[in-house]
C-alpha positions in Angstrom: -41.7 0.4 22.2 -40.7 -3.1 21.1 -40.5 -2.4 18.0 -38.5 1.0 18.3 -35.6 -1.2 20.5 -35.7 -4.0 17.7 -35.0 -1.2 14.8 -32.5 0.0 17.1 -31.1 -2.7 17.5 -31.2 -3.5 14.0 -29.2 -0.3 12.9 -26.6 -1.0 15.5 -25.6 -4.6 14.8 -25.6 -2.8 11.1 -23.6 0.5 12.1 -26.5 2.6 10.3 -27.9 5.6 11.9 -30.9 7.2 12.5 -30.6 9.4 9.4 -29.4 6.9 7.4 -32.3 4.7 7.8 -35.0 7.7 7.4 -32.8 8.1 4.1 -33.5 5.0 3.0 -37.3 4.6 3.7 -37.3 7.6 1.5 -35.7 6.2 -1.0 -38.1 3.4 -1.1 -40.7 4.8 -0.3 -41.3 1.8 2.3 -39.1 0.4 5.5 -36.5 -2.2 4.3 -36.7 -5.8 4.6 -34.1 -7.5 6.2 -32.2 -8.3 3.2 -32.4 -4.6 2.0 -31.4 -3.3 5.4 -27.9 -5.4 5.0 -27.4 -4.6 1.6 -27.4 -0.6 2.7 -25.2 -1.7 5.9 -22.8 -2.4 3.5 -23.0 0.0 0.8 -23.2 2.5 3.4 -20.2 1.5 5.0 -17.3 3.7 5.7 -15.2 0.8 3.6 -17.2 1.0 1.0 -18.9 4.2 0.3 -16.0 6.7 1.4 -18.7 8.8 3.0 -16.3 10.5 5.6 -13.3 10.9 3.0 -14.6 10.9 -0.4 -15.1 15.4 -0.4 -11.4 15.6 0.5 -10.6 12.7 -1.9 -11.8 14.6 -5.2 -9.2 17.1 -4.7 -6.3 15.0 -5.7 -4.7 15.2 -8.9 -5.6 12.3 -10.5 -5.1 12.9 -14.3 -1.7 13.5 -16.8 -0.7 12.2 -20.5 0.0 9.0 -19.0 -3.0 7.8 -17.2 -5.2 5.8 -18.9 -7.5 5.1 -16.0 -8.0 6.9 -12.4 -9.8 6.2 -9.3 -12.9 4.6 -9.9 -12.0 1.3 -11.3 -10.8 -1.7 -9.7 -7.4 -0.4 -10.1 -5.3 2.7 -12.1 -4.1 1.8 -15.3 -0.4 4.2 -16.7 0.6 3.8 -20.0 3.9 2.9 -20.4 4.4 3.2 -24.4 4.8 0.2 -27.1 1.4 -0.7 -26.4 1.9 -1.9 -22.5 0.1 -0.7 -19.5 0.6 -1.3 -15.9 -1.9 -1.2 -13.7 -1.6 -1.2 -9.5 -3.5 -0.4 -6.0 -2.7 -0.8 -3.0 -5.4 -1.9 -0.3 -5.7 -2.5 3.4 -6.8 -5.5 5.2 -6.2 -4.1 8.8 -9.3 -5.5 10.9 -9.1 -8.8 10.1 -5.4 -8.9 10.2 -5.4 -7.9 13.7 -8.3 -10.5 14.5 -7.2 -13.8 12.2 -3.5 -12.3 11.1 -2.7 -15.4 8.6 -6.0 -15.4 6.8 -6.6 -11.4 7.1 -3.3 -10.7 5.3 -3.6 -13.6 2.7 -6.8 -12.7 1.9 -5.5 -9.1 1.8 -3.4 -10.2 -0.6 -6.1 -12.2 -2.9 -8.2 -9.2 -3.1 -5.2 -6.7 -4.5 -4.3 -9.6 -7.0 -8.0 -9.7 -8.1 -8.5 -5.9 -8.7 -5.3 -6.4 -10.8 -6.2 -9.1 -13.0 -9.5 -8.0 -13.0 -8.4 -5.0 -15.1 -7.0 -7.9 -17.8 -3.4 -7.4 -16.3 -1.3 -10.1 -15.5 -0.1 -9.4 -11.6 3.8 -9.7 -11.6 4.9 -8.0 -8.2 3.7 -7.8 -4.9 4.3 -5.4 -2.2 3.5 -4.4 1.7 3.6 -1.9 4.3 3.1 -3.2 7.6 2.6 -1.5 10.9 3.0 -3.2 14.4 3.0 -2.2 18.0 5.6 -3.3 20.5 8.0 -5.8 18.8 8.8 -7.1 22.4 5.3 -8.3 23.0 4.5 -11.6 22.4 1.4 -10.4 21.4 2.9 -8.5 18.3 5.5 -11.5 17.6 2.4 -14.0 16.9 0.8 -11.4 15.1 3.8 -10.2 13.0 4.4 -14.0 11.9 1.1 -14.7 11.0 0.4 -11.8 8.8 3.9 -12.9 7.4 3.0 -15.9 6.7 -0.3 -15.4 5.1 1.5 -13.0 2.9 4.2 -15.7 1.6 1.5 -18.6 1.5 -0.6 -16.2 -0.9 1.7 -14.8 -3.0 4.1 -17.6 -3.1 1.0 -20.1 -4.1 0.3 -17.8 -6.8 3.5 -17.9 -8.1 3.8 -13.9 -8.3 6.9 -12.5 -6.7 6.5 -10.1 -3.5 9.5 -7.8 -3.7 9.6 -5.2 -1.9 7.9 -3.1 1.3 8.0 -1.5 4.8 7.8 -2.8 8.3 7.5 -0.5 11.1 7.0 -0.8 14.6 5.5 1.7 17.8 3.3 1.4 20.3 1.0 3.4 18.9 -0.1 0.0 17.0 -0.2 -2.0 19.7 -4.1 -2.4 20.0 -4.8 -1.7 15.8 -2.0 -3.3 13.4 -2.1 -2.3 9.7 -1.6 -4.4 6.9 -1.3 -2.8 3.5 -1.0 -5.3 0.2 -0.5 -3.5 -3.2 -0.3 -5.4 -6.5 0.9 -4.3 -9.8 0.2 -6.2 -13.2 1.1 -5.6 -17.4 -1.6 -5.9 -19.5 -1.6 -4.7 -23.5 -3.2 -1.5 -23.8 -5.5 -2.6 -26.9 -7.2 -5.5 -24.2 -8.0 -3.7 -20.9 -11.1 -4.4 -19.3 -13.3 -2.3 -17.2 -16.7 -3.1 -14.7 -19.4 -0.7 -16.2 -21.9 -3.1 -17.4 -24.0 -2.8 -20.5 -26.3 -4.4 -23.0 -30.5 -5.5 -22.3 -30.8 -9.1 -21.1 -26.9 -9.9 -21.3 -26.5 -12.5 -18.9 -24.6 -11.6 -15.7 -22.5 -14.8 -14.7 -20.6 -15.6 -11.6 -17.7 -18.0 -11.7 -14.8 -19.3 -9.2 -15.6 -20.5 -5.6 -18.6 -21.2 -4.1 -19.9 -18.9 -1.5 -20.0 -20.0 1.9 -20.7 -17.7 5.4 -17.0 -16.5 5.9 -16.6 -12.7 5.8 -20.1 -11.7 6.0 -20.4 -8.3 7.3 -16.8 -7.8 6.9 -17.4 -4.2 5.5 -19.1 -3.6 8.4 -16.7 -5.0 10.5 -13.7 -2.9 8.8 -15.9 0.4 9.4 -16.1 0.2 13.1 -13.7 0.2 15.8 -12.5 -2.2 17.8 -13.4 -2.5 21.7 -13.0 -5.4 24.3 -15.5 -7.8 22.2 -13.9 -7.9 18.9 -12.8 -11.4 19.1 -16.4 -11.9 18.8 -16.7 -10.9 15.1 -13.1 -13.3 14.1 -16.0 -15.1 11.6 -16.6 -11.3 9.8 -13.0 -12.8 8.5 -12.6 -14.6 4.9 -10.6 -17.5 4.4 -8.5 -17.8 1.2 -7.7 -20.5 -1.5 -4.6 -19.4 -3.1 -4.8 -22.2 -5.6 -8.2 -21.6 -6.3 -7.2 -17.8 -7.0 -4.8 -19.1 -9.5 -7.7 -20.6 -11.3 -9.6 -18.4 -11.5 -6.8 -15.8 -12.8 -6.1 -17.8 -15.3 -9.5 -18.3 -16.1 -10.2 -15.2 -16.7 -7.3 -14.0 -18.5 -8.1 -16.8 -21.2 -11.9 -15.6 -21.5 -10.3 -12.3 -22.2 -8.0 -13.4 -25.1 -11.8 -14.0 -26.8 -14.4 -11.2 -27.4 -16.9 -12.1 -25.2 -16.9 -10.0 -22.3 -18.4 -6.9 -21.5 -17.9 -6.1 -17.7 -16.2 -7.8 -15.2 -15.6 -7.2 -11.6 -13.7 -9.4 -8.1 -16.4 -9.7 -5.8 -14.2 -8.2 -2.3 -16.0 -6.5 0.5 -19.8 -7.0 0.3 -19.3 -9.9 -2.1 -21.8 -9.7 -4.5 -23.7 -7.1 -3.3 -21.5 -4.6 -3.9 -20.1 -6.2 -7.4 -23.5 -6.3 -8.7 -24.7 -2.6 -7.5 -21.0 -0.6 -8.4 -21.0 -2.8 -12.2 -24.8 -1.6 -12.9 -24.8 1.9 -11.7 -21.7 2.4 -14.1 -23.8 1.2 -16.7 -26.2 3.4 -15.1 -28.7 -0.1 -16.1 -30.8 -2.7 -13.6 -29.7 -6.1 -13.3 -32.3 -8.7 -11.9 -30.2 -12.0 -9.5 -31.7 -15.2 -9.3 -30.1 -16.5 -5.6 -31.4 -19.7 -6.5 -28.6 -19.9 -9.2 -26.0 -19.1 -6.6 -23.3 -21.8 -5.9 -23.1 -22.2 -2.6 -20.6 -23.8 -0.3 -23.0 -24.7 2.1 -26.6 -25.9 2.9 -29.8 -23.6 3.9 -28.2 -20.2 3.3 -30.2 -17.4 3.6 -30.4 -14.4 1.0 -28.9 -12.3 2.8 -26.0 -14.5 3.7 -25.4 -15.2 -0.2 -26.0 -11.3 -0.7 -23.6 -10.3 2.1 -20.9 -13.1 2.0 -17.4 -12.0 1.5 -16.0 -15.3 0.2 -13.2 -15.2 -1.5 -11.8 -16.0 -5.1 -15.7 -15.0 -6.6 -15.9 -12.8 -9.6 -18.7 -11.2 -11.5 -18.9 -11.2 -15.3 -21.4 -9.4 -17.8 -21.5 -11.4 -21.3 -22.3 -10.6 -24.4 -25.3 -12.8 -25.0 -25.1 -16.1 -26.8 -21.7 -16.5 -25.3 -22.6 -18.3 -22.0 -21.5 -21.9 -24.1 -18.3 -21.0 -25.0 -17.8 -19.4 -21.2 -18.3 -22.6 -19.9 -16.1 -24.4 -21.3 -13.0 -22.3 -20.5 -14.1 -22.3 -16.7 -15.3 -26.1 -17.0 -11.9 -26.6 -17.9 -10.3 -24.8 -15.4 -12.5 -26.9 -13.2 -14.7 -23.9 -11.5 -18.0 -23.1 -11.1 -19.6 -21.0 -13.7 -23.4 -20.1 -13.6 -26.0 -17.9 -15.1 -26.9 -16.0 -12.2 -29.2 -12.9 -13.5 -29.4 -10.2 -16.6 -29.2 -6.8 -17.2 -32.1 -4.8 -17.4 -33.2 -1.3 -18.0 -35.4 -0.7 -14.8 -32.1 0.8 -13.1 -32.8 -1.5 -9.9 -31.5 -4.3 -8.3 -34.4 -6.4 -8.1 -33.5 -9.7 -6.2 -35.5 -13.1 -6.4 -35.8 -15.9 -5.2 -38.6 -19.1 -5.9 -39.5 -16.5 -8.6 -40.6 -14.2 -5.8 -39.2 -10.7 -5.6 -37.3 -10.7 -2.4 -35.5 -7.0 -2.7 -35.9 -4.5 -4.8 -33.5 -1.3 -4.4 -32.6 1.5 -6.9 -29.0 1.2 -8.2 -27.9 4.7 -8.2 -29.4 6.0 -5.2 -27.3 3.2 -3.3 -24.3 3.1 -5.0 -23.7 6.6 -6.4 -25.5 8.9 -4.3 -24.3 7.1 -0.6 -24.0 9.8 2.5 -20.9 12.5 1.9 -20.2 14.0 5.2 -18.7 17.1 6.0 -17.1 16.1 9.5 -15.9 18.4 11.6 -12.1 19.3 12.1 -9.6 20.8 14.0 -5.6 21.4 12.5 -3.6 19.4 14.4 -1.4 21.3 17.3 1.8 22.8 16.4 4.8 20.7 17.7 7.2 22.4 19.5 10.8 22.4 18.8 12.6 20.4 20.7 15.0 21.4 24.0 18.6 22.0 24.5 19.6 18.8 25.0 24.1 17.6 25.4 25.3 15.9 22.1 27.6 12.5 23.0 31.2 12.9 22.4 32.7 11.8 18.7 34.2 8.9 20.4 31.1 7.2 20.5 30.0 7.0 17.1 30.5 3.0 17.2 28.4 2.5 20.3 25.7 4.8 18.6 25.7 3.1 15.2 24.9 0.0 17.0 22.4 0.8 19.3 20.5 2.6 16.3 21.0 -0.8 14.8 18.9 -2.3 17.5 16.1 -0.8 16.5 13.0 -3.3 14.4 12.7 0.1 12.0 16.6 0.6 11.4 17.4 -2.9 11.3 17.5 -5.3 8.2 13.9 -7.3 7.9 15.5 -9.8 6.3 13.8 -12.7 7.9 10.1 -10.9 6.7 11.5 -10.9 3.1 13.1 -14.5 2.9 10.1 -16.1 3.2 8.8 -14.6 0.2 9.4 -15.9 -2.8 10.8 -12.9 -4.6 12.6 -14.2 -7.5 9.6 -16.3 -9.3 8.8 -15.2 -12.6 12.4 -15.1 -13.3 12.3 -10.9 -13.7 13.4 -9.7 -10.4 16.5 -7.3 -11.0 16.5 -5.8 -7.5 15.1 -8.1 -4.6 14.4 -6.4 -1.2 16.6 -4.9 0.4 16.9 -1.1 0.7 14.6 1.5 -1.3 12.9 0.9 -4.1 12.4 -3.1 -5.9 13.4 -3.6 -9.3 11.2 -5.9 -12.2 12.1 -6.5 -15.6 8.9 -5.9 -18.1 9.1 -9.2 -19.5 10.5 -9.6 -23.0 11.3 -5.9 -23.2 14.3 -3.0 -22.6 11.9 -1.8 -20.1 12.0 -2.6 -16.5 9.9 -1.5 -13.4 10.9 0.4 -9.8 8.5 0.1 -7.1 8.3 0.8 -3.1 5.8 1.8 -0.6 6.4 4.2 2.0 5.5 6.6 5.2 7.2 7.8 7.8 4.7 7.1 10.7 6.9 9.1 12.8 7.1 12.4 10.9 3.1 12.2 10.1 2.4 11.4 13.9 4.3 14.8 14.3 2.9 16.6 11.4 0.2 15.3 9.6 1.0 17.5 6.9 5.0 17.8 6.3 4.7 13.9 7.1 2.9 13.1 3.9 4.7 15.4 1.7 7.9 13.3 3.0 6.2 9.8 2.6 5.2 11.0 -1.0 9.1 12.3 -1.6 10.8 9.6 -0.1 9.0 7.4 -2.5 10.0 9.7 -5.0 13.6 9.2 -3.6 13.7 5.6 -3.9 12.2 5.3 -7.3 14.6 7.5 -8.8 18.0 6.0 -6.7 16.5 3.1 -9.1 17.3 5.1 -12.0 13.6 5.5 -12.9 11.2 7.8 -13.8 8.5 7.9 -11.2 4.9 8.0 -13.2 1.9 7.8 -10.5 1.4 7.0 -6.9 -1.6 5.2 -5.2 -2.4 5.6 -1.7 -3.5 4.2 1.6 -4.5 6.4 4.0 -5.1 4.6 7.8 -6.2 6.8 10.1 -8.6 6.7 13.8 -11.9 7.5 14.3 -13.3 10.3 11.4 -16.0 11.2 14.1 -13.4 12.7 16.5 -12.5 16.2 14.6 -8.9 15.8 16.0 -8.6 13.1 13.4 -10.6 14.5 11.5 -8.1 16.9 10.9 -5.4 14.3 10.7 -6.9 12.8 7.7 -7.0 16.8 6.0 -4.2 17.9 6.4 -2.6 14.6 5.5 -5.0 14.6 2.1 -3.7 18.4 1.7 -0.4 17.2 1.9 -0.2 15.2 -0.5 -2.3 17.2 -3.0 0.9 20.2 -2.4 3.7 17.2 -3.2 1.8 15.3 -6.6 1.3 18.6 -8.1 4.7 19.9 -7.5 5.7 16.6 -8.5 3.9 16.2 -11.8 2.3 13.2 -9.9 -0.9 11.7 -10.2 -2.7 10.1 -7.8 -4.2 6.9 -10.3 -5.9 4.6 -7.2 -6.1 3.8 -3.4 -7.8 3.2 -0.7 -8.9 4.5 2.8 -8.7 3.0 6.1 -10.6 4.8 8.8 -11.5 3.4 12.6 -8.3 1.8 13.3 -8.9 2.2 17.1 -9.8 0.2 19.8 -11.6 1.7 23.2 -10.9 5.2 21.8 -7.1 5.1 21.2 -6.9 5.3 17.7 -3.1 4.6 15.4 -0.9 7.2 14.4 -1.7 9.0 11.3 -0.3 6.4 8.5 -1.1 7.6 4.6 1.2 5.1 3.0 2.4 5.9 -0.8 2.6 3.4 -3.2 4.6 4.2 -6.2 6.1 2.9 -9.9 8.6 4.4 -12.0 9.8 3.1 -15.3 13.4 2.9 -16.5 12.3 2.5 -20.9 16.2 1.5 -21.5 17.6 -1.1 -18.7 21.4 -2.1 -19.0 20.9 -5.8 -17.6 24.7 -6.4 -17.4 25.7 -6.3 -13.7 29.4 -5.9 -14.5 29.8 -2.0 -14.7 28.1 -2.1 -11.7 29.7 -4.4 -9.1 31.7 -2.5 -6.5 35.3 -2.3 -6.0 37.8 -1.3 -3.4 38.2 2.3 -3.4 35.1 3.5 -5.3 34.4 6.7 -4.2 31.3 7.7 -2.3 29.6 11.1 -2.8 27.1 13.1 -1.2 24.6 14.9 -3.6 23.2 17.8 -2.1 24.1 19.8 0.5 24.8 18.3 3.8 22.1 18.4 6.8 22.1 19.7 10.1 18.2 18.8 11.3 17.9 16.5 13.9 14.3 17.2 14.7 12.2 14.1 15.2 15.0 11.6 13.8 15.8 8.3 15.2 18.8 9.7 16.6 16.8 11.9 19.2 14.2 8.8 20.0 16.9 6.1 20.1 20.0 7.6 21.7 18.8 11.2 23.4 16.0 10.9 25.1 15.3 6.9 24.9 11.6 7.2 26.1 8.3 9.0 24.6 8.7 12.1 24.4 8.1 15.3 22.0 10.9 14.7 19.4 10.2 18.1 17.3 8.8 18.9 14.2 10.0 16.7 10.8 12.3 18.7 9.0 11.5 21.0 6.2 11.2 19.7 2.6 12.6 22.4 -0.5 10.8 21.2 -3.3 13.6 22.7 -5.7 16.7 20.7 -4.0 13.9 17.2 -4.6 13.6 18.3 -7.8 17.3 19.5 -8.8 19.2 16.6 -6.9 16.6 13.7 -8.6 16.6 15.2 -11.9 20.6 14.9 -11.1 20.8 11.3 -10.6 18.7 10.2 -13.2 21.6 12.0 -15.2 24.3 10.5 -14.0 22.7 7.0 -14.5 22.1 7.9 -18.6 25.6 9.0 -18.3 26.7 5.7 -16.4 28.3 7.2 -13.5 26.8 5.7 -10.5 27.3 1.3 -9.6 24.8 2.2 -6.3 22.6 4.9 -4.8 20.5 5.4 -1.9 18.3 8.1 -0.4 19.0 9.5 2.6 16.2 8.8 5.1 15.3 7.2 8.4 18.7 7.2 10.6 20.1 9.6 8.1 23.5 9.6 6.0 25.4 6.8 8.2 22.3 4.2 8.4 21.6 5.0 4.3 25.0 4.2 4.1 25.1 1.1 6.0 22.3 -0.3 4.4 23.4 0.3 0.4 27.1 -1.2 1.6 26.3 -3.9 3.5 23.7 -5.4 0.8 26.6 -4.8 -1.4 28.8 -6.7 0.9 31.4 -3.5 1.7 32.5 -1.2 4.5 33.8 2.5 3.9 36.7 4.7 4.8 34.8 8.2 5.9 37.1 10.8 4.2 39.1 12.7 7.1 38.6 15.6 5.2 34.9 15.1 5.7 35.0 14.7 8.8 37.1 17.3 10.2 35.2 19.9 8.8 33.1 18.8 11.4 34.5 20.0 14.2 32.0 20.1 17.0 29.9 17.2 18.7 26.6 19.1 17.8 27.5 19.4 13.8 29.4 16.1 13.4 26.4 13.9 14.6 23.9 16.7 13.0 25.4 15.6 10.1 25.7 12.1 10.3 22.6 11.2 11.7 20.2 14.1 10.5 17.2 13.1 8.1 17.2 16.3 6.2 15.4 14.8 3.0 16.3 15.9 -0.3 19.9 14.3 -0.4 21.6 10.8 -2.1 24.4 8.6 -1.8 26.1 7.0 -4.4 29.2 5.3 -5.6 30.9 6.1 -8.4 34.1 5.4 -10.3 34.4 9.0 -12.3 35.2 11.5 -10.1 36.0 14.0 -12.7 32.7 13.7 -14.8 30.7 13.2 -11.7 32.6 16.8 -10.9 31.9 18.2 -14.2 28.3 17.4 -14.5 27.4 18.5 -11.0 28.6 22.3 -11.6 27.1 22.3 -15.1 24.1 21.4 -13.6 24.6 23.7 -10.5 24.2 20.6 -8.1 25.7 20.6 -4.8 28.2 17.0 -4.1 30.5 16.4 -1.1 32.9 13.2 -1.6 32.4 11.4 2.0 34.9 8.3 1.3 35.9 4.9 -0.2 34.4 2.1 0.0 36.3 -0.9 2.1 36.0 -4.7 1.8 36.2 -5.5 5.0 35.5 -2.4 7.5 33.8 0.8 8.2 36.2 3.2 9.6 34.4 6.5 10.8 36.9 9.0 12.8 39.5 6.3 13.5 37.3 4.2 15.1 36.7 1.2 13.2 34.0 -1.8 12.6 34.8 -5.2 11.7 32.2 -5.3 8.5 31.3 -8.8 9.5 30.5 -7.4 12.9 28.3 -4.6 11.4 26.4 -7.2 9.1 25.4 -9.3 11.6 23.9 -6.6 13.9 22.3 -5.5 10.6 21.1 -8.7 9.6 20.4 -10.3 13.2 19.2 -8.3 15.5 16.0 -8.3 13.7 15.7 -12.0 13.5 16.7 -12.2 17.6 13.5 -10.3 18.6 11.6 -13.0 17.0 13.2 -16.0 18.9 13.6 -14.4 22.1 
C-alpha cells in the first residue's frame, strides 16, 4: 500500500497518468528510476509533446514554393529570393508570466530569440500579443507592467528592435494572462542550420550559461492548470541574462561562419533533456551525457536537476569531430562556457552517466517521437444567438460615442507599452508601432519586411471558428495595407483545459478555421506553438489562436516625401460599406455596457478579402495611396482615427457620405460596424484611383478630406488635439490611477 501511494504520488507531482506510466515500464521493460520518471514527465508533457493537439495540428497547410522549412524545427524558414531567408515563431510564456511577470516574459522573449538564431538567422524584430484581465485591477496593472518590462529589458539588452503587437484586455483573463513573444531573423539561404544530429562519436558540446535550479519542471508547470497553490511553483520560473544571450548569439553565429557544425539546438523547456532527446531522434542515432561534464551554477546538483533544469541562455551543439579546439576558442573568447558533454552513438538511446555509472538509460524514439496522441473528446461550440432589437442613439451623439469608445484599453492607443521598447535599434525600422502591421527594412537591400500579430479574442470567444478565420484575415489586412505580399503565418493557439470536450471543441473548430482561411489564402502555416490549461480552479480563458504573420514588399520606395499627408487629400473607402454590428465594440461599449451575448462575428466573403487586397497592393505599384488602414475593431471611424491621428490629421466626413445615411440604425451601422474585408486610404488621384477601381471591378466610396486641425463628422466637430489626447492618454491614465 505504501508503495502504491508513493507511485501515486510520484505520477502526480509529475502530471503522468496511470497509462502513461504502464506505457513506459513497457517500453523499458523495467519501472523507471527517478531520473527516468522526470525525463518522461517532461517529454510527456502537454508543452512538449502536443499529445492533446498534435492529430488536429497535421492538417494544416504547411508547405508552398516558398517554404524552405515547416513545423518541426526550432523555427520556419521562407525564402525570400537573392539568396535571403527569414525565419520566425511565435511562442507563449503564459504560466510563468502570470506567476513572476518580469522574468516569465523576458525569458519568453530569450527563448523566441534562441529558436531564431538557432536556425543561423540573425533576429532583427520582435513582436507580442498580450492578453490581460481587468485593466482596473491593481492586480492586472502590476502584472501588465512587469511583463512590459521584461519585454523591453530583453529585447532592448539585446539590441533587437520590438516593433510591433497587440494588447487586449477582458475579464476573461483575469485569473490566466497570456504572453505571446514571436521573433523573426535573416539568415542566407546557403548557411541555415538545422538540429537533426548525425555522425558516430561526434562530440555533443554544450556552451553558454551554467545550469542552475531555476525553471525545473517548468514544462510540467506550463501543462497544468492553475489553482489556489500556484504561487507555490514561482521557482518552476527561469530567470534571464539578456547580456549573456547576446553572447551567446554571437557566439554562435561566428562558429557558423566556419564548417564545423553539424546540429545545433536552444535548450528551452526541459533544458537538456529535451534538446538532447528531439536532436538524436532526428538523427534517428543514440547519444551517451556525461553529467559530470555539466557546468553547473551551483553546488551538489542532482541528475535529475541538471537533466530537468530550464536555465536559460544554454544551447546544444553536435560537432564534427576534431573540431572541439577550434570551438573553444570562439566561445573562450566570447568568455562562455564550452564543454564536451557526451557523443553520438548508434545504440538509438539516451544512455546517461554519471562516475562512469549508467544512471538512465531510455530509447530515443519511443520518447521523443512516438509520445501519447490523444483523441479527446469534443463537442462544437453552441450556436450564438443574434442579438435583440435594441434603440440606436441619435446622430447627435456621434462625439460623445467616439470618445467613450476611446476609453476603452483595446480601442485606445498603447502607446505607453510601445515607448518603452526600443523600436528603432538596428537603424531599419520604416514603420514603428502604431496601427496594423510594423515595417523593417532587409538590411542592405530594396526589400523590406511587414509584420503583425493578431486575434480577435472577442469574435473567437463567440465563434471559435469565424473568429480565427478573422484573426488569420485581419492579419492578412494589415500586412497588405503595408503594401506587402503576405508569405506564411505562424501560430499560437491558447486555449483551457483539452480534458473538458467543450474546449475541446474550442481548440477544433478554431484549428478548422484556420485550415478554411490558409488554403483560401495560399497561406502556409511554417511554425507555432500551443498553449493549452490556461485556467485556474476550472475557469479557463477565452479561446485565443493568435496569428503571426510576414509579408515582403521586394521593391521599397524609402523616400517619405510622396507620402506625407496634406490638407485636403482625399479619403476613400474600398469595398462596399458595412451594416453588421454583431459583436462589435459598439454593442459592448455603448449598448448594452455590461456582459452580455453580443451576437455572432460577422461573416467573412473570401472573394471581397481577396479582390479588395489584391486592389491595394495595386494602387501602391501604381503609387496612389500616402496611407491605409484596415477596417477592424471599432470599425471605419476608430480605423480612421487611428491612421490620422499617427499621421497627425483630422478629417472632413463628406456630407454626401453621410446623408445617404439617413437613419440612426444605418448611420452608426455604418460607422461603427466591423464588417471585415474593407480599407481606408488616402490618396491624391482621384481620377486613377477612379479608373483602376472599375477596371478592376472594385467597389470605392470617397468618405472625406483630411483636416489639420479637426475631425468634423455631421457638423459636429473635434478639436484634433482633443481627439489625440484621449487617443493617446487615456491608456496611459489607467496605469497611474
Amino acid at each position: 500500500m505504501d508503495k502504491l501511494n508513493n507511485l501515486n504520488e510520484l505520477l502526480k507531482i509529475h502530471n503522468l497518468n496511470k497509462v502513461e506510466y504502464k506505457e513506459i515500464t513497457k517500453i523499458l521493460k523495467r519501472e523507471p528510476n527517478l531520473l527516468e520518471l522526470g525525463i518522461y514527465s517532461v517529454m510527456w508533457s502537454e508543452h512538449c509533446s502536443y499529445k492533446s493537439s498534435k492529430k488536429w495540428l497535421k492538417k494544416l497547410p504547411t508547405k508552398s514554393k516558398i517554404v524552405i522549412c515547416g513545423p518541426g524545427e526550432n523555427a520556419g524558414i521562407v525564402d525570400i529570393g537573392d539568396n535571403d531567408t527569414i525565419v520566425f515563431k511565435i511562442e507563449s510564456h503564459n504560466h510563468p508570466s502570470y506567476l513572476e511577470p518580469f522574468q516569465g516574459a523576458a525569458t519568453g522573449v530569450g527563448g523566441i530569440l534562441r529558436d531564431v538564431f538557432t536556425m543561423g538567422a540573425r533576429p532583427i524584430a520582435i513582436l507580442d500579443s498580450l492578453r490581460f484581465g481587468n485593466i482596473k485591477q491593481k492586480k492586472h496593472q502590476y502584472l501588465l507592467s512587469g511583463v512590459v518590462s521584461g519585454i523591453s529589458n530583453y529585447g532592448n539588452c539585446m539590441g533587437i528592435p520590438t516593433i510591433g503587437g497587440e494588447c487586449y484586455f477582458n475579464d476573461d483573463y483575469n485569473k490566466n494572462i497570456l504572453v505571446n513573444a514571436m521573433a523573426v531573423g535573416l539568415a542566407k539561404k546557403n548557411k541555415l542550420f538545422f538540429s537533426k544530429a548525425a555522425g558516430i562519436n561526434n562530440p555533443v558540446i554544450y556552451v553558454g550559461a551554467k545550469t542552475g535550479k531555476d525553471g525545473i519542471h517548468g514544462a510540467t508547470m506550463a501543462s497544468a492548470e492553475f489553482d489556489n497553490n500556484s504561487k507555490q511553483k514561482k521557482p518552476t520560473v527561469q530567470v534571464g541574462d539578456p547580456f549573456t544571450e547576446k553572447l551567446v548569439m554571437e557566439a554562435c553565429l561566428e562558429l557558423m561562419k566556419t564548417n564545423m557544425i553539424v546540429a545545433i539546438q536552444d535548450m528551452g523547456a526541459a533544458g537538456l533533456t529535451c534538446s538532447s532527446f528531439e536532436m538524436a531522434a532526428k538523427g534517428n542515432c543514440g547519444i551517451e551525457l556525461n553529467i559530470n561534464k555539466v557546468p553547473l551554477r551551483e553546488k551538489d546538483m542532482s541528475p535529475y536537476e541538471i537533466m530537468l533544469s530550464e536555465s536559460q541562455e544554454r544551447m546544444l551543439i553536435i560537432l564534427k569531430k576534431g573540431s572541439e579546439k577550434k570551438a573553444k576558442k570562439i566561445f573562450d573568447k566570447w568568455d562562455l562556457d564550452m564543454s564536451v558533454i557526451g557523443k553520438i552513438t548508434n545504440s538509438k538511446k539516451m544512455i546517461i552517466k554519471k562516475d562512469n555509472k549508467t544512471i538512465a538509460n531510455i530509447p530515443i524514439s519511443l520518447t521523443e517521437k512516438n509520445t501519447p496522441e490523444y483523441n479527446r473528446p469534443w463537442v462544437k461550440p453552441k450556436k450564438i444567438k443574434s442579438i435583440k432589437k435594441f434603440v440606436f442613439p441619435k446622430k447627435n451623439k456621434i462625439k460623445e460615442i467616439i470618445f467613450e469608445l476611446l476609453k476603452s484599453p483595446n480601442l485606445t492607443s498603447k502607446k505607453w507599452i510601445w515607448e518603452q521598447y526600443d523600436h528603432m535599434v538596428m537603424c531599419d525600422t520604416i514603420k514603428p508601432p502604431s496601427y496594423g502591421a510594423a515595417l523593417i527594412r532587409v538590411h542592405g537591400t530594396n526589400k523590406s519586411l511587414a509584420m503583425t500579430t493578431d486575434c480577435n479574442s472577442n469574435y473567437c470567444k463567440h465563434d471559435p471558428y469565424n473568429g480565427t478565420i478573422h484573426s488569420v484575415s485581419e492579419a492578412r489586412r494589415n500586412i497588405i495595407s503595408t503594401g506587402a505580399i503576405p508569405l506564411a503565418i505562424t501560430n499560437n493557439l491558447n486555449f483551457g483545459n483539452p480534458e473538458d470536450k467543450k474546449i475541446m471543441g474550442q481548440f477544433v473548430m478554431s484549428v478548422k478555421g484556420m485550415i478554411n482561411s490558409c488554403k483560401k489564402y495560399s497561406l502556409p502555416v511554417i511554425s507555432g506553438n500551443v498553449s493549452l490549461y490556461n485556467e485556474t480552479n476550472g475557469i479557463g480563458i477565452s479561446p485565443t489562436p493568435v496569428i503571426g504573420m510576414v509579408g515582403l514588399i521586394k521593391n521599397t520606395n524609402f523616400s517619405k516625401k510622396n507620402n506625407l499627408l496634406k490638407e485636403n487629400d482625399k479619403i476613400y473607402l474600398i469595398g462596399k460599406e458595412g451594416n453588421n454590428i454583431s459583436c462589435s465594440n459598439f454593442l459592448e461599449k455603448i449598448i448594452f455596457k455590461k456582459k452580455q451575448n453580443l451576437g455572432p462575428p460577422p461573416s467573412i466573403n473570401y472573394n471581397n478579402e481577396i479582390k479588395n487586397g489584391r486592389f491595394i497592393l495595386n494602387l501602391y505599384e501604381n503609387k496612389l495611396i500616402k496611407c491605409c488602414n484596415d477596417i477592424s475593431s471599432g470599425g471605419m471611424i476608430i480605423s480612421l482615427l487611428k491612421m490620422l491621428i499617427s499621421n497627425n490629421f483630422g478629417a472632413q466626413i463628406d456630407k454626401n457620405f453621410i446623408n445617404n445615411y439617413i437613419s440612426d440604425k444605418k448611420f452608426f451601422q455604418i460607422l461603427f460596424g466591423e464588417d471585415a474585408g474593407n480599407y481606408l486610404i488616402v490618396t491624391n488621384n482621384e481620377e486613377k484611383l477612379k479608373k483602376l477601381a472599375k477596371k478592376n471591378y472594385v467597389n470605392i466610396i470617397k468618405i472625406g478630406l483630411t483636416k489639420r486641425n479637426y475631425l468634423n463628422i455631421n457638423n459636429q466637430i473635434i478639436k484634433l488635439a482633443e481627439l489625440k489626447n484621449n487617443f493617446e492618454n487615456n491608456f496611459f491614465n489607467y496605469i497611474n490611477k
